[in-house]
KETOR-297733 format. One line per 3 residues: number of its first residue (from 1); their letters; for each residue z negated, y negated, x of N, C-alpha, C, CB. Coordinates in steps of 0.05 Angstrom, whole numbers, plus 5000, padded with zeros to 4 digits. Atoms other than C-alpha are relative to their C-alpha. Glycine has a CB too. Layout:
N
NUM	a	Z,Y,X,Z,Y,X,Z,Y,X,Z,Y,X  ...;
// end
This chain:
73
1	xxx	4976,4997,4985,7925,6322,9070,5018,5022,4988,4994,5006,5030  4978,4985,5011,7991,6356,9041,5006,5016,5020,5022,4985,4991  4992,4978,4982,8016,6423,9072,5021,4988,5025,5016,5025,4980;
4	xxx	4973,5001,4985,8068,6427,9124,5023,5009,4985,5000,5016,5024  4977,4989,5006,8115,6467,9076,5003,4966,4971,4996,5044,4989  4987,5021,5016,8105,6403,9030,5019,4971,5013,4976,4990,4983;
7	xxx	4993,5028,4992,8129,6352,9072,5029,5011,5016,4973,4981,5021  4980,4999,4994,8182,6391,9097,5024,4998,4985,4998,5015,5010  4991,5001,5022,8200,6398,9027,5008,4973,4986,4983,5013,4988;
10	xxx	5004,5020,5005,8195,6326,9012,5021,4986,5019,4973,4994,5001  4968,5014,4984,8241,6298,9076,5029,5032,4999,4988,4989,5051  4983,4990,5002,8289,6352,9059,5032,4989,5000,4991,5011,4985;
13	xxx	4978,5008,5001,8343,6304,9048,5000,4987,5038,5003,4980,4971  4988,5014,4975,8340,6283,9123,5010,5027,5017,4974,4978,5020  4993,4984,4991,8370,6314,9173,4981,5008,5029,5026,4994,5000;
16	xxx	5018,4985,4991,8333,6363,9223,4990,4980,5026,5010,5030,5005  5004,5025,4987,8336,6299,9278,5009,4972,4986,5013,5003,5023  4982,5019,5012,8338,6236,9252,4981,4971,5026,4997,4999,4955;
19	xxx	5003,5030,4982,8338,6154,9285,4980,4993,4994,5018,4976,4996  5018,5010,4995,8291,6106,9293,4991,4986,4973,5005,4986,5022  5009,5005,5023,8302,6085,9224,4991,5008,4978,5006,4994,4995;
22	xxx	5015,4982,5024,8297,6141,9186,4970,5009,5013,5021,5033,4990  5029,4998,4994,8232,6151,9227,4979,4985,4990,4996,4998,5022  5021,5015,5010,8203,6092,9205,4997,4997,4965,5005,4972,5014;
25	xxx	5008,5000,5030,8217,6102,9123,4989,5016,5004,5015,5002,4977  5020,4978,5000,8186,6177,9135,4978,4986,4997,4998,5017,5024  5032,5009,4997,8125,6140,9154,5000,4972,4981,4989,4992,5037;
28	xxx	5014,5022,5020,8123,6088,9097,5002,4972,5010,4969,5006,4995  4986,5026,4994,8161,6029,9129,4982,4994,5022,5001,4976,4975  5021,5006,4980,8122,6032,9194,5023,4976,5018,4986,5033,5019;
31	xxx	4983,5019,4986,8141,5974,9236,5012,5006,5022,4987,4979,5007  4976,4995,4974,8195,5974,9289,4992,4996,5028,5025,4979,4998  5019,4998,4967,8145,5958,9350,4982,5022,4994,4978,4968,5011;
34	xxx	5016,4977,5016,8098,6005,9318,5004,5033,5013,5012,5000,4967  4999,4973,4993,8137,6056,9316,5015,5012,5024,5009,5012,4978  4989,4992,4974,8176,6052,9387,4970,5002,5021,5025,4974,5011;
37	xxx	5026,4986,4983,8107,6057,9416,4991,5022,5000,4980,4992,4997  5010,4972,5009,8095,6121,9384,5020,5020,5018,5003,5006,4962  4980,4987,4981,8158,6141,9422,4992,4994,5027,5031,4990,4995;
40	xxx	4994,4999,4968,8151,6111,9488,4974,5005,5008,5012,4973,5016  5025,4988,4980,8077,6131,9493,4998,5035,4996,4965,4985,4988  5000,4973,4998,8099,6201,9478,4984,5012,4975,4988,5007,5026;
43	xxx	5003,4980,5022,8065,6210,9413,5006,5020,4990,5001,4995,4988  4977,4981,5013,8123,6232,9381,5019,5013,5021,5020,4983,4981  4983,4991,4988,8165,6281,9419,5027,4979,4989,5001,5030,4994;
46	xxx	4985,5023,5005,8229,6235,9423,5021,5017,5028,4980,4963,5004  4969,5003,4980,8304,6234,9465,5015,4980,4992,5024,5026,4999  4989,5022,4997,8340,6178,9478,5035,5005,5014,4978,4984,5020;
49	xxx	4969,5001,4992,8425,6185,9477,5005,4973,4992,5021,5021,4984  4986,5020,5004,8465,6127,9491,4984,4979,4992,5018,5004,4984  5010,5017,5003,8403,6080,9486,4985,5003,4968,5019,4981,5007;
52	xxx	5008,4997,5014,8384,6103,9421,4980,5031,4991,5018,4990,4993  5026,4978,5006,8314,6147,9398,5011,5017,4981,4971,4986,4988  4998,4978,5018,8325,6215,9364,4976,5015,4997,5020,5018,5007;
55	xxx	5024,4984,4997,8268,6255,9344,5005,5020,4982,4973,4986,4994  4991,4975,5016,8267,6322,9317,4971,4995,4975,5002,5038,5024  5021,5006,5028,8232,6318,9242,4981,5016,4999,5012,5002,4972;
58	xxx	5023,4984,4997,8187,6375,9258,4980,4982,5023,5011,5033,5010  5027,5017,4980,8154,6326,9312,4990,4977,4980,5013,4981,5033  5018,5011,5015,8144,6278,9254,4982,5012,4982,5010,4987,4988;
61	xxx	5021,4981,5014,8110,6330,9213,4977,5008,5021,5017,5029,4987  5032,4999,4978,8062,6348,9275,4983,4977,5004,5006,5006,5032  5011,5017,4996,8054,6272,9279,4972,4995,4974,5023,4980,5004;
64	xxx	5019,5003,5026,8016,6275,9207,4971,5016,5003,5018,5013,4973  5030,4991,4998,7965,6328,9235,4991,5006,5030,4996,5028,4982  5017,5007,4971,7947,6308,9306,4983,4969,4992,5026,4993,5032;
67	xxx	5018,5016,5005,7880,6264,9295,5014,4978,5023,4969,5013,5002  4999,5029,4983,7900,6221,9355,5017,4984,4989,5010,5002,5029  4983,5022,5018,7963,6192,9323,4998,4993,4975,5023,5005,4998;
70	xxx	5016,5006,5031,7932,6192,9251,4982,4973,5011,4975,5033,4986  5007,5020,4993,7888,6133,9290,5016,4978,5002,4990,5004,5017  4990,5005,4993,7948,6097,9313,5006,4979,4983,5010,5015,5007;
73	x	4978,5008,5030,7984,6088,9239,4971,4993,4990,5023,5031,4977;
// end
């Protein structure tokens, strides 16, 4: 498993929240039911404006080293 300062280093070009789509390239083209489950079961810290999922990119970087959602993916 790669650091935290590498992967922050690595999505550097996103921005510090990003959508539902840049969530799912982060994770290597995870699928679009997939990965709204990860949201609506609370995996991922997640907010929802105007019908659409934002997640802050430090909750995808926690998603990489919590064993429960490492099962998930």
């Amino acid at each position: 498993m790669q650091s935290r300062k590498y992967y922050e280093a690595y999505w550097s070009q996103y921005d510090d929240v990003v959508t539902l789509n840049e969530f799912r390239k982060m994770l290597g083209g995870l699928g679009e039911v997939q990965a709204r489950r990860l949201l609506q079961n609370k995996t991922v810290k997640s907010f929802k404006i105007r019908g659409e999922y934002h997640i802050p990119k430090q909750c995808v970087i926690c998603l990489l080293y919590t064993s429960d959602a490492a099962d998930e993916l």
